[in-house]
C-alpha positions in Angstrom: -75.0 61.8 26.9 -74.4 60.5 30.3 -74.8 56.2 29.2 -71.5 56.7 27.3 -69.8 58.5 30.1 -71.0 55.7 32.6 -70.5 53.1 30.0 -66.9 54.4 29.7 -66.6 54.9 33.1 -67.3 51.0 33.9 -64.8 49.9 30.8 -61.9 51.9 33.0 -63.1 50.2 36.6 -63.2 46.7 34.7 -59.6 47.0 33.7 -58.2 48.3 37.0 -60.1 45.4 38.4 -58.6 42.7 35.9 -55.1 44.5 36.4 -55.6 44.1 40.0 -56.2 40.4 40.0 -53.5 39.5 37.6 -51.0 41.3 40.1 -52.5 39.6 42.8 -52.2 36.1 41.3 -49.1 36.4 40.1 -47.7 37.6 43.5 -49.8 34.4 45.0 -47.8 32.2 42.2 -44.5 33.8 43.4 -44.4 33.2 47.0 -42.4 30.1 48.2 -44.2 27.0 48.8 -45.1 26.3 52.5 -45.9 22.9 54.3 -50.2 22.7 55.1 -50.0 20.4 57.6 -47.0 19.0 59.5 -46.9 14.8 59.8 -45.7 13.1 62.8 -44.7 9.8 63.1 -47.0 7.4 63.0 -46.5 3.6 64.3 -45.5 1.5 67.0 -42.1 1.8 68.3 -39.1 -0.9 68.1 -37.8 -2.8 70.7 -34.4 -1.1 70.8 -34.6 2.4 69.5 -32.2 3.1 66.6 -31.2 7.3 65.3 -33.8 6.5 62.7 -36.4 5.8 64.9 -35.4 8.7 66.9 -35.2 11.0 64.3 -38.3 10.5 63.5 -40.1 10.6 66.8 -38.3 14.6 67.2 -39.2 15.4 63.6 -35.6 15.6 62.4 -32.9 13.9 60.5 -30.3 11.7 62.0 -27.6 14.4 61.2 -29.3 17.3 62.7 -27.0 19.1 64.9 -27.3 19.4 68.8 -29.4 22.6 69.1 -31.6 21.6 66.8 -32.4 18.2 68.3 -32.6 20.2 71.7 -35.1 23.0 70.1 -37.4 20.1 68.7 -37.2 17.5 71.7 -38.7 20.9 73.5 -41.2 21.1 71.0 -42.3 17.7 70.7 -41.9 17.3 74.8 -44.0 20.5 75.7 -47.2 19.3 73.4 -46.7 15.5 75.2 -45.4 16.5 78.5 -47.3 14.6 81.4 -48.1 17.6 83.3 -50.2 18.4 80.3 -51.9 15.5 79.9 -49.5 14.1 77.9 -48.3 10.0 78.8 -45.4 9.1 80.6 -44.4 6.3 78.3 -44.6 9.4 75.4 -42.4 11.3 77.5 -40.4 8.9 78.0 -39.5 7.6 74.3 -39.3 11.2 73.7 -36.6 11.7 76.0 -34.7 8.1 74.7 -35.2 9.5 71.5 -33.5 12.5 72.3 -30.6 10.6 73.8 -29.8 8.9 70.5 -29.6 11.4 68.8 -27.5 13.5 71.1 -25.4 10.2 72.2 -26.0 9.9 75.7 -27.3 6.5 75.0 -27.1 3.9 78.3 -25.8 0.6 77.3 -28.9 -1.4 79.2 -31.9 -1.7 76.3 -35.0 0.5 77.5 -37.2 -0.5 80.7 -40.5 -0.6 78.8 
């Protein structure tokens, strides 16, 4: 009398279970793709620094607007700063690179 009740009993937890993960995976299968791991630029750098070069030293594109290239220079700048432990050459093709982009470009080619 009782194995049929249990029997029953585990029939009932088995399909709340399966409903359960069927919800589940289809909520997983509906959520918006998201970025693993970010890349940064890898490579030497050019001679002259052009936007494209710039752009990607800050992460952007070369027709980001102002605030934007501001918000990621800060990014980029507070992970190399030198008063971290970052380099000063780093630093300082971080800040040319934010220059480019936000035309404050000097007209004499870089020091380095």
């Amino acid at each position: 009398m009782t194995t049929p009740l249990i029997a029953g009993l585990s029939v009932a937890a088995a399909a709340l279970a399966g409903r359960y993960g069927i919800q589940a995976w289809q909520a997983f299968k509906a959520r918006p793709p998201t970025a693993r791991m970010r890349k940064f630029y890898e490579g030497g750098f050019q001679p002259k620094m052009t936007r494209r070069e710039a752009a990607l030293i800050l992460g952007v594109r070369e027709s980001t607007p102002p605030d934007k290239v501001r918000e990621a220079h800060r990014k980029v700048m507070v992970a190399n700063h030198p008063d971290a432990g970052g380099s000063h050459y780093l630093a300082s093709k971080i800040n040319e690179a934010k220059d480019i982009l936000l035309g404050k470009t000097k007209n004499s080619g870089s020091a380095f």
